[in-house]
C-alpha angles and dihedrals in degrees: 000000000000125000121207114224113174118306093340125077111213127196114199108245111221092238136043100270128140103239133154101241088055098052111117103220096222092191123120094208102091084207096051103075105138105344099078122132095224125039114199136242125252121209104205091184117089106232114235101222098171090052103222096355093191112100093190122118109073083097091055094051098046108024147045132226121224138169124246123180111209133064094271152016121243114186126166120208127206118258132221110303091211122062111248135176138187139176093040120142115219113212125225118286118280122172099343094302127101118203112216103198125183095072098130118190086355127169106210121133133205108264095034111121115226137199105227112206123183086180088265116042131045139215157177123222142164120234104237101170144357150220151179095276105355141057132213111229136188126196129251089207115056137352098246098072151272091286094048083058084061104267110143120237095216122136119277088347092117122103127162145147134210116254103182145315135268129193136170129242127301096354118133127271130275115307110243122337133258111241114217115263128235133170119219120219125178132181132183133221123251128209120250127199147174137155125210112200137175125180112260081242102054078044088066093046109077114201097206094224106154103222125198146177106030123080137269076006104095124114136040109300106103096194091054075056092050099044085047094056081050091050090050099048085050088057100049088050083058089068096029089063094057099043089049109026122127126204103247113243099155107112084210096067104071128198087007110118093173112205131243108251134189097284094040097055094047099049093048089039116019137038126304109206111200132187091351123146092005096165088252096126128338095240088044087048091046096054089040082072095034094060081046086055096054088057097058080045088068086041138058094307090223105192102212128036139168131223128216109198148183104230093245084065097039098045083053087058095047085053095040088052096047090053085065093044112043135101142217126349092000084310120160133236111155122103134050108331101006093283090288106195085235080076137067093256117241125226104171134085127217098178139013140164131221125176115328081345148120119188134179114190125208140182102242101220080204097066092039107042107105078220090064136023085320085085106038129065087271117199085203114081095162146324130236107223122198110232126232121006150316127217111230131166103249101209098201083056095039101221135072100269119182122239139147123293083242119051140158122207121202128203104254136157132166090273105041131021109205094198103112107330117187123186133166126222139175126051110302142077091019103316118123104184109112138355088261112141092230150056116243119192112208135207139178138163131190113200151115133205122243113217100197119195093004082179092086097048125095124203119202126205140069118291103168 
């Protein structure tokens, strides 16, 4: 087959050789050919413009895969080991008793000793009697009542916790016993899928682009290239599926479960952290975490964590950070060397600790790239990721059993593993499964992510 290009005919020569009947006159002049003074210049690498344009990986650093067997995941995760109430309201004193209502479900036992909070006063108080949903206390502190020490009696202001027990002598033992708490979450896999295809004639026509950088992409066929990228952004689905997923509940949308992903889990079961270190002012910026880091306080108290952030978030904590750690006049000193002026100065931060914490910070490609949340009004602006790993009862195992915070499982049996599966049909590049004219590269992956003690992740944005 020969192509006419301006004033030269070419024939495309069946390997990769530098002849003259195979040059492409690039040339716009239909007279030049190849008298032309000039001869360009081909580039025979393809420019990567968009740098890495994955935006996989978060899911490596942080997480773990891992096969199931069944249709769903069941874990159960410990509860609190104190006893601990809010939302209660105390009634005015009576007898020197006080009864503190609103305990729904509650623990406590006669003879278990409690410490009573309005969010201002404190007290100490015995427990004399119990019901359904209410106590009978008496004060530590004087003989006319819990109110007359200084507690409120306003509605669902009460909280307290027990701190211990106290009997006389020779009386019996504790009434009953408290069984230790749990609480039970499940998710379910979903099925992803993708095809790459190409004509069994654009297949025989080799385009000679040279590839490089990406795996499995390196050489000169460019739909090897084509049927990679396909591959990678298979791949990155993979992840993006378990960071985004919802769990279906429209009754319009039949046989689709949905799954719960990342964002999902934490804002049903970990900390949403709203219009916090906003850049407004350093000091504003620095209680802003503080007030982050008391709730991890009430939480696990997880030493070292990991944030995935948009730049807008990360470069207001580098900000936030240099206001604590600068000298003189708005001077810096923070960074290798003090910042010498022998050296490029460096205005970012990749680690820092405040108060009991550790934290690495990270740009998150995900939140930044203009293919992703990086070009929509996003509500996420970064994530705060426990490091290392919990211990749950996996009820499908049967034990407790120890794995990351963060975990996917993948369809898999002895016969087939549902991990990533590729497979080619039709009648070209191999393939012998039909007459199509083509070869189709299949892929598919049946999994779900397992957000493990979402109580110790914080999720930053606007949500409003």
């Amino acid at each position: 087959m020969a192509i006419t290009l301006g004033s030269g005919t070419t024939t495309p020569a069946p390997v990769k050789q530098a002849l003259s009947t195979n040059y492409i006159d690039f040339t716009s002049s239909a007279t030049a050919g190849w008298a032309q003074q000039y001869l360009p210049d081909l580039y025979e690498a393809e420019i990567e413009k968009f740098g890495d344009r994955s935006v996989g990986g978060f899911l490596k650093m942080v997480g773990a895969e891992m096969p199931m067997s069944s249709d769903q995941i069941i874990w159960s995760e410990q509860g609190r080991l104190h006893l601990s109430y809010s939302g209660g309201t105390c009634a005015a004193d009576s007898g020197g008793a006080n009864v503190i209502s609103g305990l729904t479900s509650h623990a406590i036992r006669v003879g278990q000793t409690v410490v009573v909070s309005d969010g201002t006063d404190v007290v100490k108080a015995y427990v004399s009697a119990v019901g359904a949903a209410q106590i009978t206390v008496k004060c530590y502190t004087n003989s006319t009542g819990c109110v007359a020490a200084g507690i409120a009696t306003g509605s669902g202001v009460i909280k307290l916790f027990v701190y211990g027990s106290e009997f006389k002598k020779a009386d019996t033992g504790m009434n009953e016993a408290v069984k230790p708490s749990f609480q039970s979450y499940t998710n379910n896999p979903i099925i992803l899928k993708d095809k790459y295809e190409i004509s069994g004639s654009d297949a025989s026509q080799i385009g000679w682009v040279e590839v490089t950088g990406e795996a499995g992409q390196s050489g000169y066929l460019w739909y090897i290239k084509a049927e990679g990228d396909t591959r990678k952004r298979f791949e990155d689905y993979l992840e993006m599926a378990m960071i985004e997923s919802e769990k279906n509940v429209n009754t319009n949308l039949v046989d689709i479960a949905g799954t719960e992903g990342l964002f999902a889990a934490v804002k049903d079961r970990g900390h949403i952290h709203e219009d916090g270190i906003d850049g407004n002012t350093a000091a504003d910026d620095l209680a802003d975490f503080d007030n982050m880091l008391k709730k991890l306080d009430k939480q696990g108290a997880i030493e070292e964590n990991v944030l995935f952030l948009n730049r807008d978030l990360s470069l207001n904590i580098d900000d936030m950070l240099a206001a604590q750690n600068s000298y003189g006049s708005g001077g810096t000193s923070w960074g290798l060397f003090n910042n010498s002026e022998d050296m490029a100065i460096n205005l970012g931060f990749s680690g820092f600790r405040r108060g009991s914490y550790d934290f690495y910070k990270t740009d998150w490609k995900y939140l930044n790239d203009a293919s992703t949340r990086g070009e929509i009004a996003s509500d996420v602006t970064g994530i705060l990721v426990p490091a290392g790993t919990s211990s749950v009862y996996d009820q499908i195992l049967g034990k407790n059993i120890k794995r990351p915070f963060l975990h996917v499982r993948y369809r898999a049996s002895q016969s087939d593993d549902r991990k990533l599966k590729s497979w080619i049909t039709g009648s070209v590049g191999g393939a012998s499964t039909s007459d199509l004219d083509a070869m189709e590269v299949h892929y598919l992956s049946e999994r779900c992510l397992v957000t493990q003690a979402a109580n110790n992740f914080v999720l930053f944005g606007n949500f409003a």
